[in-house]
C-alpha positions as a Markdown table, in Angstrom:
| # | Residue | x | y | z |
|---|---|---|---|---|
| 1 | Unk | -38.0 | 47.2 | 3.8 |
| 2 | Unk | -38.2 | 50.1 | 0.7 |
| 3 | Unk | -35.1 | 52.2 | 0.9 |
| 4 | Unk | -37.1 | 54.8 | -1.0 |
| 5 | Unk | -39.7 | 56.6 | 0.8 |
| 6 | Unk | -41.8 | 59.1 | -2.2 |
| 7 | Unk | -43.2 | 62.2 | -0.5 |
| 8 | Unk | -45.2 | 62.8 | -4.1 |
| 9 | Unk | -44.8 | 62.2 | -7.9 |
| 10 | Unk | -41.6 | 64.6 | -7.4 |
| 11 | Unk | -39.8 | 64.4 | -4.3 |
| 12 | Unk | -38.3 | 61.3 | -2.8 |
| 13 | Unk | -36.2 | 60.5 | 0.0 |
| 14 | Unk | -33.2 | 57.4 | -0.5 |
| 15 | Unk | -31.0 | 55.9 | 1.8 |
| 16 | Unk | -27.8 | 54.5 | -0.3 |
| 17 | Unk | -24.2 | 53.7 | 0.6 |
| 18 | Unk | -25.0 | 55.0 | 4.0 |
| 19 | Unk | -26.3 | 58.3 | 3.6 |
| 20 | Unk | -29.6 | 59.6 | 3.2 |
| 21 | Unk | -30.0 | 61.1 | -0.4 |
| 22 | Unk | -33.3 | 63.8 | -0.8 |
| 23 | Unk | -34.1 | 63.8 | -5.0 |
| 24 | Unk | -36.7 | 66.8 | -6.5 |
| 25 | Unk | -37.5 | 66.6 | -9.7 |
| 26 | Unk | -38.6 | 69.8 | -11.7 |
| 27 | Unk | -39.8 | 70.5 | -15.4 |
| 28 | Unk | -37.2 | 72.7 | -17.2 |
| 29 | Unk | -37.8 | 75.6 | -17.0 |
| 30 | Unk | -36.7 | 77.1 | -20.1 |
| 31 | Unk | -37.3 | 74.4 | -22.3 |
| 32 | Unk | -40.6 | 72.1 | -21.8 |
| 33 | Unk | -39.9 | 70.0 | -24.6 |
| 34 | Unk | -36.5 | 69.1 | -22.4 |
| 35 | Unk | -36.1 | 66.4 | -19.8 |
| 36 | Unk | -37.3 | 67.1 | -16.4 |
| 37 | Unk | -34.1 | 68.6 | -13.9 |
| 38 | Unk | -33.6 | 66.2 | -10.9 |
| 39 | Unk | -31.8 | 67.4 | -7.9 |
| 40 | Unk | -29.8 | 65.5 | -5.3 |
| 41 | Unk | -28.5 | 66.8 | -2.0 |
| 42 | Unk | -26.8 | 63.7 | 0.0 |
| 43 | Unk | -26.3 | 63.7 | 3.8 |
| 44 | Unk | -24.5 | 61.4 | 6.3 |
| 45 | Unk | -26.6 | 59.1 | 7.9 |
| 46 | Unk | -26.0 | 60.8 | 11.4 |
| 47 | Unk | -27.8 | 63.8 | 9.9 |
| 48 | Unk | -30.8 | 61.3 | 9.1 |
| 49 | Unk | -31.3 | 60.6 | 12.9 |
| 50 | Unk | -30.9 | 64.2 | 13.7 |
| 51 | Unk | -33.8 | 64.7 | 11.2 |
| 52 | Unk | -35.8 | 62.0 | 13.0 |
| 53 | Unk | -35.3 | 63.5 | 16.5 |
| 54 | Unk | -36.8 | 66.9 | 14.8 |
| 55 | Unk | -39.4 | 65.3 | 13.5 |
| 56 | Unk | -40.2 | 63.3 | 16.4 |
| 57 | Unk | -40.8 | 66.3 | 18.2 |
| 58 | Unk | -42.6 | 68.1 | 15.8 |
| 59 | Unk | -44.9 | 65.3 | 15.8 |
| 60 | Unk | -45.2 | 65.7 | 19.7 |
| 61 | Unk | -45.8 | 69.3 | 19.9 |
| 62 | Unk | -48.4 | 69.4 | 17.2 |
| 63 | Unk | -50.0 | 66.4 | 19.2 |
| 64 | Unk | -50.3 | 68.5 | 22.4 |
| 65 | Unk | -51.2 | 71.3 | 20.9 |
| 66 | Unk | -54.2 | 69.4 | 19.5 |
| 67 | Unk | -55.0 | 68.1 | 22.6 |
| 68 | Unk | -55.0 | 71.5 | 24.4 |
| 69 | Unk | -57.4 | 72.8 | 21.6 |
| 70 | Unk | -60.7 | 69.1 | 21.9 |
């Protein structure tokens, strides 16, 4: 199983050393000739299943509210 998971060309979500790592990568700004600007933001692995539960019922409400509208 991939431990990476991309969400497009710049945004990528990692699981490493136990904790869930989210990774954006942005042009510079200031200076396009530079090397692009990555971003990391780590979070325990407890907050990864507290972002599955969310999105678990995200997926669930936008799934009734479909239903509700055939």
């Amino acid at each position: 199983m991939s431990k990476t998971l991309s969400l497009n060309r710049r945004a990528h979500l990692f699981v490493r050393d136990d904790a869930l790592f989210i990774k954006l990568q942005t042009p510079h700004n200031k200076m396009p000739d530079k090397a692009d600007i990555y971003i990391l933001k780590k979070f325990s692995i407890d907050r990864l299943k507290d972002i599955r539960d969310w999105a678990d019922a995200m997926i669930k409400a936008s799934e009734i509210s479909n239903v509700k509208a055939d």
